[in-house]
C-alpha positions, 0 to 999 in steps of 0.5 A: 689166371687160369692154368692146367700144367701137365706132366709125366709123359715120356716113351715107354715100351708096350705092356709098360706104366707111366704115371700123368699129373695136372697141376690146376690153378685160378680154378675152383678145383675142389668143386670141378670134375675133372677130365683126361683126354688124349689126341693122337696124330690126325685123330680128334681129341678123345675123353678118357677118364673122370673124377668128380669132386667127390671121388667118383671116376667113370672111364671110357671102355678102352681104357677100363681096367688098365688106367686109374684117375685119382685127384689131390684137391689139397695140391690141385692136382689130378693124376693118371696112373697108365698100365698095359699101354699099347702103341695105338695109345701114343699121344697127347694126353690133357687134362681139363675141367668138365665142361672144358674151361672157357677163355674169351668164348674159347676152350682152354687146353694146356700143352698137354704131356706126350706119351709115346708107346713103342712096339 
């Protein structure tokens, strides 16, 4: 059974970190890049950032130097260090495999962990 477990989420003032986690299990974790979406209110869900099984990370612009993804393949687990967070970065972040995982012809997306950023 398959199952992406975020956590870390929480509220933080603008300018400040939080550090996300994905617990992944009934995967071949190992083997799969692994991606961090975020979906703010109204908004269609957004790619943020990669890592491959291997280590190699690639990000979207908007996020470049201010979050790191990182990957435990011993604990099966992907991370998401933030810093500088802005009030526009609120929202639900998830994470998921790339492509997306697929349950009965359905993408499969975990409850994902809030990150709210005041002003």
């Amino acid at each position: 059974q398959v199952q992406l477990v975020e956590s870390g989420g929480g509220l933080v003032q603008a300018g400040g970190s939080l550090r996300l986690s994905c617990a992944a299990s009934g995967i071949m974790f190992k083997f799969n890049t692994m991606n961090w979406y975020r979906q703010a209110p109204g908004k269609q869900r957004e790619f943020i950032a990669m890592v491959s099984g291997t280590g190699s990370t690639n990000y979207a612009d908007s996020v470049k130097g201010r979050f790191t993804i990182s990957r435990d393949n011993h604990k099966n687990t992907v991370y998401l260090q933030m810093s500088s967070l802005k009030p526009e970065e609120t929202a639900v972040y998830y994470c998921n495999t790339h492509p997306p995982v697929r349950i009965n012809n359905n993408d499969y997306w975990g409850q994902g962990t809030q990150v709210t950023v005041s002003s």
